[in-house]
C-alpha positions, 0 to 999 in steps of 0.5 A: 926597385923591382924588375917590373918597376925599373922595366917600366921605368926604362919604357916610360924614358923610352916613350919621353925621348921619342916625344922630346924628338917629335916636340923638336920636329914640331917647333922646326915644322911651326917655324917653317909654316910661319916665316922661315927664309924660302932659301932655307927650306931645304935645308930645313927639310933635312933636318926634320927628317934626321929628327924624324927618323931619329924618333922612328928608330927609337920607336921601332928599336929592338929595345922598344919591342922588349920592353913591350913583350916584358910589359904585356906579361900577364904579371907585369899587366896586373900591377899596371894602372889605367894610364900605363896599360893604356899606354902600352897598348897605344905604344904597342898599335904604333910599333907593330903598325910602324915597326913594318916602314923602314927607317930610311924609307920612313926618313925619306918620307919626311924630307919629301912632305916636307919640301912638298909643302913648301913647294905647295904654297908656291904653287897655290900662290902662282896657280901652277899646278905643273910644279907641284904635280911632281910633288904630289905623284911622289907623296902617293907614290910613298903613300903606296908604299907603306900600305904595301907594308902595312898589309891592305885592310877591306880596301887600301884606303881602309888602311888609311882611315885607320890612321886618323880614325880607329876602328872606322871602315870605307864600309861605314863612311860609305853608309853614313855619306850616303845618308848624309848626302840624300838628306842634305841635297833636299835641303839645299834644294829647297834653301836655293828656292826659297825667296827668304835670302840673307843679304851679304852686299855690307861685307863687299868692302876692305877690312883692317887685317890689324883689327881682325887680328885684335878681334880674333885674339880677344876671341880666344881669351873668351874661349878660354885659350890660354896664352902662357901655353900658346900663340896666335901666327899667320900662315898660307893655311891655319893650322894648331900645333901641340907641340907640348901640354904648355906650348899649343900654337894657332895660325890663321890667315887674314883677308883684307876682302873677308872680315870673318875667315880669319875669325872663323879659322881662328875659332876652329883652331883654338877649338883644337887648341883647348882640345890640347891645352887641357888634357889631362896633367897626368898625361903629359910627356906620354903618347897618350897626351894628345886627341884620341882621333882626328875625328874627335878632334874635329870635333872640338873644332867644329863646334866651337867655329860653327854650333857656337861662332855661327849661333844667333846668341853668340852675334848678339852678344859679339856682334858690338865687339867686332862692330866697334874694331870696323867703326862706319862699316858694318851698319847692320844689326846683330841679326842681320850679321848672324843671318849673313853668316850662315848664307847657304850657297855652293862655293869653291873654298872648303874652309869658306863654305857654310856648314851644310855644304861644307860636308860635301865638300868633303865627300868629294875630296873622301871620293878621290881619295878613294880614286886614289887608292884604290883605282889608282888615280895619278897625280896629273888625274886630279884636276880635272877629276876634281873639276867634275866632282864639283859640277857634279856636286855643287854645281860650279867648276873652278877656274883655276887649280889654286882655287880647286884641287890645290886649296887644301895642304892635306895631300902635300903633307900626305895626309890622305885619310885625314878629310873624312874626320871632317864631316865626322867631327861635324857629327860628333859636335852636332851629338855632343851639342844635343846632349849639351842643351839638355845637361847645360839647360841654360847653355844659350842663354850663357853664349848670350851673356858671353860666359863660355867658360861652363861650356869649356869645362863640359869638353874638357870633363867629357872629351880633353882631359882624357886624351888618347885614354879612352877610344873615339867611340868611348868618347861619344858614348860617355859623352853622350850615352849613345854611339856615333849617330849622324841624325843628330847632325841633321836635325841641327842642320834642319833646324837652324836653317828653316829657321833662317830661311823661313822655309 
């Protein structure tokens, strides 16, 4: 074995152990969202950040950095193939970005967001804020911190994004919600005048959380959700975990008065899911098995809840299913079903909104966040901040803080950056969907016949199997010959709602 060989061979082990750690860190992560004893938790929270910082040692180590050096030598690039030179690369962007964050700081943050969390989901269930403020003011306070050490991009927020989307700016978001929003609010104006409504009365009933779940599972198997490599669990907030190539986890959360978050949350996870059940073999046990940004990931997620889960074929076919599991309580046809769930009007909960109010609820949460970082908003700022966002933007004010500023778990887990992925994953699948009709002619005709499977296999040849190979906008532009183009988003949005609505 040659220098290169064994240098490349004492990389590859480096980057499996880093990520037999954090498969660890997810497993005790899953079960602590999943039903962990509370008195535990604590107790829990140490233990991640032992691995987690276990993890962030190796990854910075100074081994770490020689193999890179070794490895970015211009003889040893050349004999390389495409997934070891990616990885490199991929391994290269994380040491010099994490290399910055000392160990126990970084250590430190893990224990804090992860008793964060925990102490989020109380204070959501008992609408107390005060308990959770403490919480929050210190995961900023932390966030601020690693951008200081990172160095500040255009704007501190900037710094964020990077982490979620890469080579994505404020400046550009700042363009695309503005546009998004001056088309989508006309829209929305003209929707709440016309008299053409859908009528939602049948849903104001109690509905079996068992035959939701019954429904929800059978709805994955026609995704294609394979089961040997996952699980359906209930949590406070749905969430997907791939936690390895053969092991990706779904939770979603039943409600007795909704017969369809569960579905809805349920489809958008598995939409995740598939994203991470089938990347590509070759890929497994490196960093680069996993999506390529959040932004694409929510793309996968949203197309399959809302261009699919929310489409007239997909009711007719389905609507019989979820029917014979509620037997007396949904005494409507397809139609009248499909129509219900697509109702636009504003709402409080994000995960709840339809899907052309839905990315305003996200531009709040993107303007905040800027508040933030970049103007300094505090922790106890939020609320009412938040409150006037939502007067501002969709007209209504919570009544409480459990159902305004404490409905995400985003900022609990110090996810800040993450929520523009969002409405860019609604881009995404509204441009992938386009291209979709035209390549799969009979694409509506296969969700009416209930065979999702092609459609499946069109994601996973142009979007899963390459996982972190090729950048998010490789991935639109191979997928759809054209770069991020947020038009596509609202002829869809535009289309399918005159049509609705009759306007």
């Amino acid at each position: 074995m040659s220098t290169y060989e064994r240098t490349l061979a004492d990389f590859r082990a480096l980057d499996r152990k880093i990520r037999n750690y954090h498969e660890a860190q997810a497993i005790l992560a899953w079960d602590l969202r999943t039903g962990a004893p509370r008195k535990g938790m604590d107790a829990r929270s140490e233990v991640l950040g032992q691995l987690a910082g276990e993890a962030f040692k190796l990854s910075t180590s100074a081994e770490m950095g020689e193999l890179l050096q070794a490895l970015e030598q211009k003889e040893a690039q050349a004999g390389l193939g495409e997934i070891d030179l990616k990885l490199v690369h991929e391994v290269r962007r994380q040491y010099d970005r994490s290399v910055k964050i000392p160990a126990k700081l970084y250590e430190e943050a893990v224990v804090l967001i992860s008793q964060s969390e925990s102490a989020w989901e109380v204070a959501r269930g008992n609408n107390d804020f005060a308990s959770f403020e403490p919480f929050l003011d210190k995961v900023i306070g932390y966030t601020n911190q690693f951008i200081d050490l990172w160095g500040p991009k255009a704007t501190r927020y900037d710094t964020l994004i990077d982490d979620y989307e890469p080579d994505m700016s404020v400046a550009e978001l700042d363009s695309i919600f503005s546009s998004l929003r001056d088309e989508l609010v006309p829209l929305s104006s003209a929707i709440a005048d016309s008299p053409n409504k859908p009528s939602r009365e049948f849903l104001n009933q109690l509905f079996d959380k068992g035959a939701q779940k019954d429904f929800s599972l059978f709805m994955l198997g026609q995704m294609g959700y394979d089961f040997e490599a996952g699980r359906l669990d209930e949590t406070a907030h749905p969430f997907a975990t791939g936690i390895n190539l053969g092991d990706v986890r779904i939770t979603t959360r039943y409600l007795a008065d909704d017969v369809t978050s569960a579905l809805f949350g349920t489809i958008h996870e598995g939409g995740h899911a598939l994203y991470e059940q089938n990347v590509s073999p070759e890929l497994a046990g490196t960093s680069l098995c996993g999506g390529t940004s959040m932004g694409i990931h929510e793309s996968q997620s949203r197309f399959w809840e809302n261009t699919i889960g929310r489409s007239r074929p997909f009711w007719h076919r389905y609507f019989g299913d979820l029917q014979s599991r509620f037997p007396g309580q949904l005494n409507i046809s397809p139609e009248e079903f499909y129509r219900s769930q697509n109702t636009v009007q504003p709402s409080l909960i994000r995960i709840e909104a339809d899907e052309l109010t839905y990315n305003l609820h996200i531009i709040i949460r993107y303007e905040i966040e800027k508040m933030i970082f970049n103007e300094g908003a505090k922790a106890s700022d939020l609320p009412a901040i938040w409150n006037d966002k939502y007067r501002e933007y969709l007209g209504i004010t919570p009544p409480d803080n459990a159902q305004g500023v404490m409905q995400d778990v985003h900022w609990s887990a110090g996810l800040f950056g993450y929520f523009p992925s969002y409405s860019l994953g609604n881009m995404y699948a509204a441009q992938m969907a386009d291209t979709m009709e035209d390549q799969l002619p009979e694409m509506w005709e296969l969700v009416a016949r209930g065979e999702l499977t092609p459609i499946k296999s069109w994601l996973t040849d142009r979007v899963h199997k390459y996982g972190k190979l090729k950048t998010p906008k490789e991935i639109i532009v191979g997928a759809t010959g054209k770069p991020l183009d947020p038009s596509y988003l609202v002829k869809y949005l535009r289309a399918k709602y005159t049509d609705i609505y009759k306007l």
